[in-house]
N, C-alpha and C positions, 0 to 999 in steps of 0.2 A: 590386947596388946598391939595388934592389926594397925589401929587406927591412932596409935603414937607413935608407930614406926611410919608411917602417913604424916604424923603431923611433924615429925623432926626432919622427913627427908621435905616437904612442901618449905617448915622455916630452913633449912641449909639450902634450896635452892634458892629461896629468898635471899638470904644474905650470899652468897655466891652470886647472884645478878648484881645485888648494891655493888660489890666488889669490883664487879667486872668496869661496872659503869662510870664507880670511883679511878678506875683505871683508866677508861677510857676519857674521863673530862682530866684527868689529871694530862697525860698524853698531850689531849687535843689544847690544852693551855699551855702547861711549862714546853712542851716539845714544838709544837706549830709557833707558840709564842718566842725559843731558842733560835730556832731559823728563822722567823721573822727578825728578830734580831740580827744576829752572825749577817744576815743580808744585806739590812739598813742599808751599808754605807754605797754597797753595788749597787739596789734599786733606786735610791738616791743620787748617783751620778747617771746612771741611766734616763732617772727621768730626767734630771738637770738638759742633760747631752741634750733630749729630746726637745727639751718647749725651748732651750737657748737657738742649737744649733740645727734640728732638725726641723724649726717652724720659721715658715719663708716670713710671714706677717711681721714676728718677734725680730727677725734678723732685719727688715728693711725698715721699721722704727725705729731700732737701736742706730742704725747705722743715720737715718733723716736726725733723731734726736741731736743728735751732737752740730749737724749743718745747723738745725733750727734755734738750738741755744746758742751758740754763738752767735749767730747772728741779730737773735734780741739784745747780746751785750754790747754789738755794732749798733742797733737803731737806741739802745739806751745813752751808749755815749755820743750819738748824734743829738740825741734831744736835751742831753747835759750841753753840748756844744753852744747850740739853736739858743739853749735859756741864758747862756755867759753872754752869748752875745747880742740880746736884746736886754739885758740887764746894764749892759753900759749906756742906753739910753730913757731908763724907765724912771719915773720918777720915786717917790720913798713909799708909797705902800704899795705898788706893782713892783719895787727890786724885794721888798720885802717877801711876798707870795713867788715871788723867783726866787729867794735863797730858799724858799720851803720847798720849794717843786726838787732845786737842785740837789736837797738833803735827800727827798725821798726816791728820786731816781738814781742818786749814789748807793743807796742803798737797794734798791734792787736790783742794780749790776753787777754787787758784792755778794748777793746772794744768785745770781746766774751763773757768776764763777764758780763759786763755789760750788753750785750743782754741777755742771761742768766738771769739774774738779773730782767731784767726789765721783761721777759717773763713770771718768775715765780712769778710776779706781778701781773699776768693780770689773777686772782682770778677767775671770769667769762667767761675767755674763754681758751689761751693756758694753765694755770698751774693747771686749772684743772685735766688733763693729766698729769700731774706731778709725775714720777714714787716715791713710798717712798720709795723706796732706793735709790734715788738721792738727794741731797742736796739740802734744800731748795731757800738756797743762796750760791755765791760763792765769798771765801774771795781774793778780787785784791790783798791784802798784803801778801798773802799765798805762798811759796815758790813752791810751790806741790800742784797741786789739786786732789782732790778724787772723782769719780766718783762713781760707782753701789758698795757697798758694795758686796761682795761675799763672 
């Protein structure tokens, strides 16, 4: 009889450790997994705060970005300029490779604005940086862009 009273307290300690251990991965998942949660959204502005405005690198990019793209949309429309104006002397297959230059340099100052644009959007991280003597937005229909007031 000795040795069933051995063997039922050995299996009840067994299933009493499953139990316990069921308990503890349960715990260690729904519970560390709940406050990982519930915390999300703090640890996520926290980091945000941190690589936005806590890193000097991020802050003096964000802030150069905005000089540096505008001012590609300045030498684009100088080079749109340059091309109108050796195109009133070119002849027919050099204005011709001048209206294709002028399509595709139109179109990469429409897409500079619009980066531009969309960056000084982004409220919470680049245009925070945002120097105020540079425009907030920049107008695609604009013949001329303006850069840093001086």
């Amino acid at each position: 009889m000795r040795s069933w009273s051995m063997a039922g307290k050995t299996i009840a300690a067994f299933l009493a450790f499953v139990v316990v251990v069921g308990v503890v991965m349960c715990v260690g998942v729904f519970g560390f997994g709940w406050f990982a949660r519930s915390t999300a959204d703090f640890r996520g502005r926290t980091a945000q705060i941190e690589r936005v405005q806590g890193n000097g690198n991020y802050r003096i990019a964000a802030y150069d970005h905005f000089f540096d793209l505008c001012a590609q949309v300045q030498t684009t429309e100088a080079s749109i300029t340059n091309l109108r104006t050796e195109r009133t002397s070119a002849g027919d297959v050099r204005a011709a490779q001048i209206d294709a230059n002028i399509t595709a340099l139109s179109n990469a100052r429409a897409g500079l604005i619009n980066q531009y644009n969309a960056d000084a959007s982004k409220t919470d991280t680049q245009a925070h940086f945002l120097a105020s003597d540079l425009p907030y937005r920049l107008d695609i229909n604009a013949k001329e862009t303006t850069c840093a007031a001086h």
